[in-house]
C-alpha positions as CSV (number, residue, x, y, z in Angstrom):
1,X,0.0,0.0,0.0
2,X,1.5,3.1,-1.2
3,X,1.6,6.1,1.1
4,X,-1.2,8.2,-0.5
5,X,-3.4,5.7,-0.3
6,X,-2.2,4.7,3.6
7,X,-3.1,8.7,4.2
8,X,-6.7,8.3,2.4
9,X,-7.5,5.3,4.2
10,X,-6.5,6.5,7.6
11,X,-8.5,9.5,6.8
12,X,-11.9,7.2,6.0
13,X,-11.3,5.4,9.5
14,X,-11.1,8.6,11.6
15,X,-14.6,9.3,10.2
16,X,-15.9,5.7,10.7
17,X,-14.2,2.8,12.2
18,X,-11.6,4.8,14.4
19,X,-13.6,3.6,17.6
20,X,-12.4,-0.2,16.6
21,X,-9.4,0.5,15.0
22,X,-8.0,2.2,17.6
23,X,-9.2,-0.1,20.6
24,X,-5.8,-0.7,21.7
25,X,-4.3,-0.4,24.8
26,X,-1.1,1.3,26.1
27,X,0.7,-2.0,26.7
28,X,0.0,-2.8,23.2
29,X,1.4,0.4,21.8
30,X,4.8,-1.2,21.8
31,X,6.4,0.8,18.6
32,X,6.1,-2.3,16.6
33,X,2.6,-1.7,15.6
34,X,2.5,-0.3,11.5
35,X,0.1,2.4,10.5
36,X,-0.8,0.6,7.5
37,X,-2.1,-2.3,9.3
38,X,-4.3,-0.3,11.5
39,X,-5.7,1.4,8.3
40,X,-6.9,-2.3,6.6
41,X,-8.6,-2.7,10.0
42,X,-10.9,-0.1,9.1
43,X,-12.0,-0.9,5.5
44,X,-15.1,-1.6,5.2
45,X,-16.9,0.4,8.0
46,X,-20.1,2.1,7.5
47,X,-19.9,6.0,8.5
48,X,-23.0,5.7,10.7
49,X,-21.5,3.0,13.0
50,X,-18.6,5.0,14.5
51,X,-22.4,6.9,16.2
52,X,-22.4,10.1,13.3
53,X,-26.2,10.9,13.1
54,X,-27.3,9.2,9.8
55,X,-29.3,12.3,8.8
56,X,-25.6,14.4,9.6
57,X,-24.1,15.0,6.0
58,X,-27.5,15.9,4.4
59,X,-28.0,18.7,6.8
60,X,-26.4,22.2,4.7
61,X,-24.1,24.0,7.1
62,X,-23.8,21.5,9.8
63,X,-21.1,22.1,12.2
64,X,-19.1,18.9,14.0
65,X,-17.6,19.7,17.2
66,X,-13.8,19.3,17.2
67,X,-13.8,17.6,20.6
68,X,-15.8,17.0,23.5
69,X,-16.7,20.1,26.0
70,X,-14.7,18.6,29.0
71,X,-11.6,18.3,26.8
72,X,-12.5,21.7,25.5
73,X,-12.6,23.0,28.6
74,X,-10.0,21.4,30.5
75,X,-7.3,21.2,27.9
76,X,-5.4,24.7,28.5
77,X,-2.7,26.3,26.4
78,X,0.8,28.5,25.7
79,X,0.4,31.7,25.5
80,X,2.3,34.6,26.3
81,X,-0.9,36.7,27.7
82,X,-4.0,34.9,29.0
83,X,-7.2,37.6,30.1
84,X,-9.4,37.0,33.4
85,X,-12.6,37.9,34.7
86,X,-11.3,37.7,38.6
87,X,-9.9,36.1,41.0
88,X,-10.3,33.3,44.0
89,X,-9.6,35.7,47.1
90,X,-9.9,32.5,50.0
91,X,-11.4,29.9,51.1
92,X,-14.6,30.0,53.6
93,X,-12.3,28.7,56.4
94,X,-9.2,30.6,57.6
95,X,-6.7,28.1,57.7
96,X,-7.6,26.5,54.2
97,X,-4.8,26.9,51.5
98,X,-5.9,24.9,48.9
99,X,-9.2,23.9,47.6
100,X,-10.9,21.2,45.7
101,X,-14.6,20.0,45.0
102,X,-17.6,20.9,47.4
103,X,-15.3,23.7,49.3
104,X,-16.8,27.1,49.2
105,X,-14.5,30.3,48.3
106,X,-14.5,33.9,48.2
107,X,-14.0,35.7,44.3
108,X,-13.4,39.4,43.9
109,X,-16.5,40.2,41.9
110,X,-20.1,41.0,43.2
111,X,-23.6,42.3,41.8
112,X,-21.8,45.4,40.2
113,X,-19.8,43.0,37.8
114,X,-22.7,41.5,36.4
115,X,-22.6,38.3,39.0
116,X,-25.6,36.5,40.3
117,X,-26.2,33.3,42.3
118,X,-26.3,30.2,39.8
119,X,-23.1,32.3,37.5
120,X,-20.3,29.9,36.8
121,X,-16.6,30.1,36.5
122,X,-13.8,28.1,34.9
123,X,-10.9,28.8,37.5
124,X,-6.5,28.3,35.8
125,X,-3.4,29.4,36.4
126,X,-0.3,29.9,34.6
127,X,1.9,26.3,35.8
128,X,5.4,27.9,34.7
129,X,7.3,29.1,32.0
130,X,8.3,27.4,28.7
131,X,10.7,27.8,26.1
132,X,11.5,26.8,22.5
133,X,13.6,23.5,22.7
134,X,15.5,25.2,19.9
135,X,15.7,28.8,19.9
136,X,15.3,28.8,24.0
137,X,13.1,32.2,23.4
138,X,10.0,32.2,25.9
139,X,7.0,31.4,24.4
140,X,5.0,32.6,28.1
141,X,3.3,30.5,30.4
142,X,1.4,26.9,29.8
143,X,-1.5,27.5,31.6
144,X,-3.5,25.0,33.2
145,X,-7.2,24.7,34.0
146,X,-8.4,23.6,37.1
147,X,-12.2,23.4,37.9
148,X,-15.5,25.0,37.7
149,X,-17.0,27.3,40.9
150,X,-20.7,27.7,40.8
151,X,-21.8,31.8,42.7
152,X,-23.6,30.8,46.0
153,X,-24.0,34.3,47.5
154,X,-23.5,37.5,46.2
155,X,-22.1,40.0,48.4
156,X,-21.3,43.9,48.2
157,X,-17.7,43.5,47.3
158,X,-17.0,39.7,47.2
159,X,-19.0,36.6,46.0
160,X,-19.0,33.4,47.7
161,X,-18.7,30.8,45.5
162,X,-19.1,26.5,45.6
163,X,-16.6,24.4,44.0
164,X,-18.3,22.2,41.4
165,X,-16.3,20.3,39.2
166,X,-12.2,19.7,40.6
167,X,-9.6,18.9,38.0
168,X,-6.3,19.7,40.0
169,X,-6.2,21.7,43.9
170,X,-7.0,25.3,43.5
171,X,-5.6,28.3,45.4
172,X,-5.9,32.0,46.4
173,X,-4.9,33.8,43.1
174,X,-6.4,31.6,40.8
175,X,-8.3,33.2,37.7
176,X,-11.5,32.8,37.0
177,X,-13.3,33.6,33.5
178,X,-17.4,32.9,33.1
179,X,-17.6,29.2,31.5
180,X,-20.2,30.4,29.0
181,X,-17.0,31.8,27.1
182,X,-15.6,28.9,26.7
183,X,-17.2,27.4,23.9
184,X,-16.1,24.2,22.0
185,X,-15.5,25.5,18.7
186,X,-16.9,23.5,15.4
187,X,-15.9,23.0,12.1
188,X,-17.4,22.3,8.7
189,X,-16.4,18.9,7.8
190,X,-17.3,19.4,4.2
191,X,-15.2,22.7,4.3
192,X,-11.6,23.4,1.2
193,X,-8.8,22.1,2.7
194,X,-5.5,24.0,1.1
195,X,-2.0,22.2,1.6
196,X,-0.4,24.7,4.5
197,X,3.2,22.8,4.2
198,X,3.2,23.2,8.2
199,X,5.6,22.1,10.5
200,X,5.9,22.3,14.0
201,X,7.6,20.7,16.9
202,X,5.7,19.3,20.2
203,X,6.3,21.5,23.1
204,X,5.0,19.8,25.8
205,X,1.5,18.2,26.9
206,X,-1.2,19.4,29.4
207,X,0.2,16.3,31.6
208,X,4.0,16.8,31.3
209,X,5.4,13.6,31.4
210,X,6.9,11.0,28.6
211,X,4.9,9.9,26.2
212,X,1.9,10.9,24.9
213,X,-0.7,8.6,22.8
214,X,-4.2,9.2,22.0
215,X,-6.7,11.4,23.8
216,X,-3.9,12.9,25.5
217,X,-3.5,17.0,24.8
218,X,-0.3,18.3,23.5
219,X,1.2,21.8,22.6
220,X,2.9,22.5,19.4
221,X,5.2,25.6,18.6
222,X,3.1,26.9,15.8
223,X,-0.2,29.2,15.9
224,X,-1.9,32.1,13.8
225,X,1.3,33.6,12.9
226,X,2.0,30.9,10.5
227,X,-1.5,29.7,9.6
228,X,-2.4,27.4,11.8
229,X,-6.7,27.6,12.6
230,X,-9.0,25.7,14.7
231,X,-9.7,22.5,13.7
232,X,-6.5,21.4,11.7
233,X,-5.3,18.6,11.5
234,X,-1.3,17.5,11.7
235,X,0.7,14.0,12.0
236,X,3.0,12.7,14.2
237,X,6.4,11.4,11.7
238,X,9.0,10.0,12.7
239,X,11.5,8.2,10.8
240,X,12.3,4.7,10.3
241,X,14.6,2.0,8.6
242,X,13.2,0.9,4.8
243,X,16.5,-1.2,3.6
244,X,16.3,-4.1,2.9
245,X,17.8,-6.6,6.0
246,X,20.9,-7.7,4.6
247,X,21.8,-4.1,3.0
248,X,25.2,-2.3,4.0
249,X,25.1,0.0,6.4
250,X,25.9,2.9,4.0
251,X,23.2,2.3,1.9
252,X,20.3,2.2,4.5
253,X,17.2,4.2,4.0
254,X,15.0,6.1,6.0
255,X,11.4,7.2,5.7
256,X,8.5,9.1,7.1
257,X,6.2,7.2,9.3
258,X,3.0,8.2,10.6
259,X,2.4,7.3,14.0
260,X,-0.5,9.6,15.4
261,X,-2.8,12.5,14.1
262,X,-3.4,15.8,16.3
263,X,-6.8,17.7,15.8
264,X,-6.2,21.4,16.8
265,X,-8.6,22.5,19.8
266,X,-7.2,26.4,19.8
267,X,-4.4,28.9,18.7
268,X,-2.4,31.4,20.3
269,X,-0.3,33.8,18.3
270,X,3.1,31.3,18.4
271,X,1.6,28.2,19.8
272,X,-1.2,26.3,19.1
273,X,-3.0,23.1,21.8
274,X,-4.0,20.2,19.9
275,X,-6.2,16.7,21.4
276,X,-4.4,12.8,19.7
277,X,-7.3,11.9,18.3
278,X,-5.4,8.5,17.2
279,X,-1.8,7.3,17.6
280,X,-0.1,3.8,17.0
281,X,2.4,4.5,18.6
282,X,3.9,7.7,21.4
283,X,4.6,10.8,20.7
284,X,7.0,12.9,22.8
285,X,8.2,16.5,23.4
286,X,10.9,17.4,20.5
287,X,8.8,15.4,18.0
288,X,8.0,17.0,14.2
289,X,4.3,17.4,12.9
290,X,3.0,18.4,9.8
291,X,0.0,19.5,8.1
292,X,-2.1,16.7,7.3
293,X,-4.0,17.5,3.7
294,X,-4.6,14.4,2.7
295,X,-6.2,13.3,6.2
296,X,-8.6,16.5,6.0
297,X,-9.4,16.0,2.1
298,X,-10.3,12.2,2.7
299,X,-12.6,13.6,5.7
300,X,-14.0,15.9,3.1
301,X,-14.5,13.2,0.8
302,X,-16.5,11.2,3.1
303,X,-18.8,14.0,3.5
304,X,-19.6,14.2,-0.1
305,X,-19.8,9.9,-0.4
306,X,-22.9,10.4,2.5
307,X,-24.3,13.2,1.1
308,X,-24.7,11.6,-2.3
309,X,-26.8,8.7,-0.6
């Protein structure tokens, strides 16, 4: 199978058989399994299986949501500014320092700002500097989200406020930002897709640690400043040994292999945060991505096969 077709293929499965395909776990994500195989797993698949309403492509305009609201909400970014609504003043009881879910805090915002009992919050932080592996220039703060407060009380100067949902301990100084702005962004699946020739490097991941592999949340070193939008998508390459087993050292070949696909989620100026929507193998930090075309013109052309029904 040549690599064009590979690329079409894998594109067909993300659409409708990646919830089988993809059923593997982390132990079995060894780096011996081949993208090519996990594309013939696929073949065959009707669209409406993988739980895409059947009535979906016929509808003109519709929009498909490019992730999940929890991972939307929950999968921060790297960005060199980052606006707030407020801030968690302290907890209810004095000696408190941190705060998780069902604990009641104190925000600086009241009536005056527009706040009423029932008004919820998404609550982050920045969680430290980062810097190009590269160029070592700062590309700001990865910030990291970690729950939802729901107003209680409102009160002259302060609110008092319930924590809802906990994703990570919260503290004094935390922002806050009203959740109804965060919204998880759509995209037209039918929609041109133009070859960017994109590039970028992985950063880091909303979990720093090793290796990352599908439905994990990763960083990239590319935003709007070179073209990057909402709702692209890239592959993970890396590259691997083609020569035949009994060739000389000196004339051993190399190629691109893909071993995971990232869906952009959002875009800062330099940086953009993207969700593995499938991987057969890790990624890591320091790995190259690129533009996937071929990925997002095989989505398209299952749009138009379902249409045409």
């Amino acid at each position: 199978m040549d690599n064009m077709k590979a690329l079409r293929l894998l594109a067909l499965i993300l659409v409708t058989g990646a919830a089988q395909a993809m059923a593997q776990t982390s132990s079995e994500m060894s780096g011996q399994a081949d993208m090519e195989a996990v594309v013939s797993q696929g073949e065959g698949d009707s669209a409406t299986s993988a739980g895409v309403p059947a009535d979906f492509f016929e509808t003109a305009g519709n929009q498909a949501p490019i992730a999940s609201k929890r991972v939307y909400e929950t999968a921060g970014f790297i960005g060199a500014r980052f606006d707030s609504y407020g801030m968690i003043l302290a907890g209810e009881r004095e000696e408190q320092v941190s705060f998780s879910y069902s604990d009641i805090v104190y925000i600086n915002r009241s009536e005056a700002d527009g706040v009423k009992p029932g008004s919820k919050y998404l609550v982050f932080h920045p969680a430290g500097e980062v810097t190009h592996p590269v160029t070592e220039v700062s590309l700001g703060n990865k910030v990291a989200v970690d729950g939802v407060i729901e107003v209680v009380e409102v009160e002259d100067k302060v609110s008092k406020a319930k924590v809802i949902s906990s994703y990570d301990f919260m503290q004094a100084g935390y922002k806050i930002k009203p959740l109804e702005d965060v919204k998880t962004p759509t995209v037209d699946p039918d929609r041109p897709v133009q070859d960017k020739k994109l590039t970028a490097l992985i950063l880091d991941g909303k979990d720093s640690k090793v290796n990352y592999s599908k439905g994990d949340v990763i960083y990239l070193d590319a935003g709007s400043k070179t073209g990057v939008t909402v709702g692209d998508i890239f592959e993970a390459i890396t590259q691997v040994d083609v020569s035949e087993p009994e060739a000389d050292d000196n004339k051993r070949v190399s190629a691109p292999k893909v071993n995971a696909l990232i869906r952009i989620l959002s875009v800062e100026s330099d940086t953009s945060t993207g969700l593995i929507i499938s991987s057969v193998h890790y990624v890591m930090a320091g790995q190259t991505v690129r533009f996937a075309p071929l990925v997002e013109a095989g989505l398209a052309t299952v749009t138009k096969r379902e249409k045409s029904k």
